[in-house]
N, C-alpha and C positions, 0 to 999 in steps of 0.2 A: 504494500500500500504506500504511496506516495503521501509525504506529508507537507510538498510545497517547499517551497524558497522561505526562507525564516527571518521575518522583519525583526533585527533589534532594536533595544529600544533605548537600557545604558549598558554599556556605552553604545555611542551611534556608530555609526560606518566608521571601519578603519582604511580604507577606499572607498572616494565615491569618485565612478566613472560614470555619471548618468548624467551629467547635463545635457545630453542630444535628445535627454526626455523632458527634465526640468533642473534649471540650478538650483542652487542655495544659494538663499538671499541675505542678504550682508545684514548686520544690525541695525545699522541707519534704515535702510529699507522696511524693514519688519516694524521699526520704531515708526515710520513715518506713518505706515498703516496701522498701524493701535492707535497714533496720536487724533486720527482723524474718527475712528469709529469708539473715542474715548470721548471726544464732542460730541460726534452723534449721538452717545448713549444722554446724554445730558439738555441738548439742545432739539432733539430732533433731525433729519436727514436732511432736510429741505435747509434750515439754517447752519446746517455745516458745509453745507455744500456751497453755500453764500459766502461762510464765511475761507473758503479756501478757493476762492473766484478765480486768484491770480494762478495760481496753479492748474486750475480746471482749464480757463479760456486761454491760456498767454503758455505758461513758463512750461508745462509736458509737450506742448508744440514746437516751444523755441531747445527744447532738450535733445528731441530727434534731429531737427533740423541740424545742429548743432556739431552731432554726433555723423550723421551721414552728408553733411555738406548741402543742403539744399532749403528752399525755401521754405517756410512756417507754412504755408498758405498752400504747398503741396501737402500739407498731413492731415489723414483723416483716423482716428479714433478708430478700434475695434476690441472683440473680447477675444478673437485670436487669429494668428497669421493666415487661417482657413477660412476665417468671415470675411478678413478683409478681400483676400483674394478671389471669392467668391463673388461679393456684393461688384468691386470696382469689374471683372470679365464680364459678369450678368448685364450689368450697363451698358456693353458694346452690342450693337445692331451690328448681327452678323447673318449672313444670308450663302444662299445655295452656290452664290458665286465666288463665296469668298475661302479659303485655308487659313486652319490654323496649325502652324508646328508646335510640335510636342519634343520632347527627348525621350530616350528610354531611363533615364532619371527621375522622369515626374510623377510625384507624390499622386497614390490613389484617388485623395478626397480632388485633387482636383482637375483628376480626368475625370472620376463621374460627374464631374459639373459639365465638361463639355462635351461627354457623349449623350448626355440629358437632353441639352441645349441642341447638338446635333441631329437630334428626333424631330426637335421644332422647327429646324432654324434649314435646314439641309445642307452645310457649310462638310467641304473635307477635314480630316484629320488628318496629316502624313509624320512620319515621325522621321525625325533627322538622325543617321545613321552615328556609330561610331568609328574610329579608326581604330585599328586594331592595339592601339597602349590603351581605349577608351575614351578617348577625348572626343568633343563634339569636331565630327566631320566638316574644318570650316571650307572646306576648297568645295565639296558636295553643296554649302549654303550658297558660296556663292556662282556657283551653276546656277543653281535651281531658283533662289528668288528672284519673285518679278511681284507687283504690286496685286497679284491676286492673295497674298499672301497677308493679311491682315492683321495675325497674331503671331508671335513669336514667344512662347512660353518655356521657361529655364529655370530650371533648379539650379542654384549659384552653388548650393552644398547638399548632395542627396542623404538622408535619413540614415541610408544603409549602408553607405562606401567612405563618407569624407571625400570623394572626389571634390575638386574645383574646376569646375571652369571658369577661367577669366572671362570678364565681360566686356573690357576695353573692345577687341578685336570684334564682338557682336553687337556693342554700341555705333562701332565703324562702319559694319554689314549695313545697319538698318537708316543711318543718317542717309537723309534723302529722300528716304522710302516712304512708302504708305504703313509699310508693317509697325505695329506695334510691340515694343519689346518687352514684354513682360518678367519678373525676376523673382521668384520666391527665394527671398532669403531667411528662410524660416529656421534652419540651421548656422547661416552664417552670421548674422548681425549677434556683434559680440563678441564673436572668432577668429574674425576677421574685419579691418579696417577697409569702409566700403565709403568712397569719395564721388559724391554724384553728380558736385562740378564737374568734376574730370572725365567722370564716366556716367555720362548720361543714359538714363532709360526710361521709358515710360511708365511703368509700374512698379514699385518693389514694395513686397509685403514682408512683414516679418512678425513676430512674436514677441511678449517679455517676457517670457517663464525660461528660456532656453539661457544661452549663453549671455544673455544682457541679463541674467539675476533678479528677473523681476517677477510681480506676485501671476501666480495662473490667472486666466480669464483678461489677459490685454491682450493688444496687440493693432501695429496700424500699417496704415497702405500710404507710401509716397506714388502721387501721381502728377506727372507734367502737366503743364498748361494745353498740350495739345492732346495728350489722354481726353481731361476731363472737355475739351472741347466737344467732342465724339461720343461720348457716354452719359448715359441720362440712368440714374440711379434707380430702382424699380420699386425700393422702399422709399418714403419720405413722411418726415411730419411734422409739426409745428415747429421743433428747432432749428428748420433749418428753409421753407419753406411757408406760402400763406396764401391764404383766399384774398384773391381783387375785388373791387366794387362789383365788376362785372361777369363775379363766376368764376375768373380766369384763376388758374396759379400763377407764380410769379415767385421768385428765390431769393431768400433773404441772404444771401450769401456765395458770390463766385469764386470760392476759394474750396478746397477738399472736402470742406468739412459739409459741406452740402450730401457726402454719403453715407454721415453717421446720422443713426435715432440719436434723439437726445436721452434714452435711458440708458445707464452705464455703469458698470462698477466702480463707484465715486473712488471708496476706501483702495482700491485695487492700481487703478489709475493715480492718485497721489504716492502710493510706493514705488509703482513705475517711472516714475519722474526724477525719483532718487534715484534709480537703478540706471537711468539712462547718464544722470549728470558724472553716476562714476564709471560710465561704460569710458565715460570720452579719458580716463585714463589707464586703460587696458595696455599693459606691455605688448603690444603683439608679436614683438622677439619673442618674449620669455613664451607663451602661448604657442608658436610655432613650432618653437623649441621641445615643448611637452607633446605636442603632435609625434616628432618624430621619433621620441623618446618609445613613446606608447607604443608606435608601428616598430620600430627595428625590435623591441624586447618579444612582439609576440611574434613574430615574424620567426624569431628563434626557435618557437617551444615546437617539440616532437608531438606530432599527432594534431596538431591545429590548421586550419585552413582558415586563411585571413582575404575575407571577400572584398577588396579594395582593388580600383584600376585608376588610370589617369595620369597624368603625368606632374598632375598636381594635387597634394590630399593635406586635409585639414582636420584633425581633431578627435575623427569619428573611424572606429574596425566594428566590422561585423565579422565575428568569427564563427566556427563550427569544429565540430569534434568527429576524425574517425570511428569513434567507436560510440561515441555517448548522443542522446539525441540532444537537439538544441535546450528541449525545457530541463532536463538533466542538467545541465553545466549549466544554464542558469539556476538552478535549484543548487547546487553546490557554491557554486561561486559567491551567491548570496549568504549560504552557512557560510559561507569565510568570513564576510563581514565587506564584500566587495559589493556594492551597490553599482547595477550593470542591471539591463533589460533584455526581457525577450521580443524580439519584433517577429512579426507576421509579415512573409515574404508577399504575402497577396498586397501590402500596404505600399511596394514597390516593382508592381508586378509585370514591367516591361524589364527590368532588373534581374532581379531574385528570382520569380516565378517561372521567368523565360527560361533563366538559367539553372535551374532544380533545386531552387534553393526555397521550400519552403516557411523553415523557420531559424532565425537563429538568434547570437547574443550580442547586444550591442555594447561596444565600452566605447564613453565618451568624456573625452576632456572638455576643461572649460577656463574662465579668467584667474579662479579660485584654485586649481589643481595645484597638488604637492610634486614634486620628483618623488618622494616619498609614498606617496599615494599611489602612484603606479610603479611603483617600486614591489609594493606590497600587490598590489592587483596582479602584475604579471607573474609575481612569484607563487602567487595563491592558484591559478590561470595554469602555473608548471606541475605544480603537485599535482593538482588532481588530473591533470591529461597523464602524469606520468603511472599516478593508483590507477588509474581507466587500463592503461596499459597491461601494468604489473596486472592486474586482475582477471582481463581477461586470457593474459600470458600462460597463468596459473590453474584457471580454468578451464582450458582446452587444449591441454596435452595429447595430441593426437599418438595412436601405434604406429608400427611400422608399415602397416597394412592398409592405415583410414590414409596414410600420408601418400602413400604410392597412389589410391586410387581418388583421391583430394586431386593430385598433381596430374595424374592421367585425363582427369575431369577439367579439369584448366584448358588443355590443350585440346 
């Protein structure tokens, strides 16, 4: 009988390789959301939320912007990197004559938005190949685009690999163009310093619970002035939007924020604000640095298979075991006290699923990680591939006889 992966509770994790699921949030962060839902207990919701105006309207806007290089007035509010990216695609009118690329990168939740949309809408999907280290095929993009091509959708850092693609050379592709470049950095904001003067796109969504440290349930979309040009929002309501004399609607606002409700996780949002002002001083040496740390040590161990390609990787191994199945050495690995997830290969399924992988263990670094921390993680990661080993070594001593006709059976 299996008795599951074992949450401790003290002491806590003696490695945590999970932030490609969620960080840990710093103390200021965690303080800044008691501080507000310590008013609220006191004042009511409606006047804590008054009373923390600047933050709400102004200063978690000017904190993204800040942190990724772009304008206030491109940021829109969400409860996470899957709403945003949802709500700002949903907005594009797209039709029978239009394509959208995909990569074999992108995240599940959001091709079923556009194989949904594709039911309604009759637009292709093609998916942009890779070359054989795994990088996006870019000599194949630029063959093949021509302005029927509408959407451009990229996982900056897939779930399952830590792959990178740089976006410079796909911000290059698309200037000029009709297409739109779309960016889930749901993984990378955080992990990586992402400058959107420099490297423009029209859409990037991201998360705070991930490697920006911040509480579950946020998350926003930066979109260009020429996105939001194009896209008409399909939710809207009072916050951002109003009744004319004459019936009409009419928009109280030509800035992003026009695709947030105005319902929100207040308490949630003012810790995200924190998270974001100590993102903008992330080492990303020391951070890259622990990246590689992570990949050479398991890269080592006997009996591990480490699902990563690309020519560029940041942060994130999906591993597996010869002998053990994925929930196993996640079950173990947690007994060690190494905090690491089991991901579902269908959640990356032009990926993992194409490739036979349907479930395995995620270890992922973050701003927070120790050398010591996956010091301990890959050495916890060694024992037990080596016990799997010794074990089943022990346990299947074959005769002389199963061995002849084992080996004749081979051949």
């Amino acid at each position: 009988m299996s008795t599951g992966p074992h949450i401790p509770r003290t002491p806590l994790w003696n490695s945590y390789l999970n932030t490609a699921g969620s960080g840990l949030q710093s103390a200021q962060t965690r303080q800044a959301v008691a501080g507000f839902l310590a008013l609220e207990a006191s004042v009511g919701s409606y006047f804590a939320e008054r009373s923390y105006a600047d933050v709400l309207n102004d200063r978690v806007y000017q904190a993204v912007s800040e942190l990724f290089h772009c304008s206030a007035d491109d940021v829109a509010m969400s409860d996470s990197a899957t709403r945003a990216w949802h709500c700002a695609v949903s907005a594009l009118t797209l039709t029978e004559r239009d394509t959208v690329w995909t990569t074999p990168y992108e995240w599940a939740g959001n091709l079923l938005l556009l194989r949904n949309a594709q039911k309604k809408a009759g637009f292709a999907i093609e998916e942009v190949p890779l070359t054989p280290a795994g990088d996006l095929d870019l000599d194949w993009c630029h063959r093949r685009l021509t302005d029927d091509v509408a959407l451009f959708s990229v996982t900056h850092v897939p779930s399952c690999t830590g792959t990178v693609t740089p976006l410079a050379p796909l911000a290059d592709l698309v200037r000029g163009r009709r297409t739109l470049l779309a960016v889930d950095a749901c993984q990378s904001a955080g992990l990586l310093p992402i400058d959107l003067a420099a490297t423009p796109v029209d859409l990037l969504t991201a998360t705070g619970k991930k490697a920006l440290l911040g509480p579950r349930g946020t998350g926003f979309a930066v979109m260009s002035e020429r996105f939001r040009a194009v896209a008409e929002p399909a939710s809207v309501d009072v916050h951002t939007h109003a009744f004319a004399e004459d019936d009409g609607i009419r928009r109280l606002t030509g800035t992003a924020r026009r695709f947030e409700l105005g319902e929100k996780a207040v308490p949630s949002v003012v810790g995200l604000d924190t998270a974001l002002r100590q993102a903008r001083h992330n080492d990303w040496g020391r951070i890259a640095d622990l990246s590689r740390m992570l990949l050479e040590r398991v890269r080592q161990i006997p009996g591990i298979r480490v699902h990563t390609t690309g020519t560029h990787h940041a942060g994130i191994l999906c591993v597996t075991h010869e002998r053990l199945s994925a929930e196993e050495l996640w079950s173990q690995l947690c007994w060690a006290s190494v905090a690491c997830w089991l991901i579902d290969g269908a959640h990356t399924p032009h990926y993992l699923l194409r490739g036979g992988v349907p479930a395995a263990v995620r270890l992922a670094v973050g701003p927070r990680t120790t050398c010591e921390e996956i010091d301990y993680g890959a050495s916890a990661l060694e024992e037990i591939s080596r016990r799997a080993t010794a074990t089943t070594a022990t346990t299947a001593v074959p005769t002389v006889a199963t061995t002849a006709t084992a080996t004749t059976g081979a051949v």
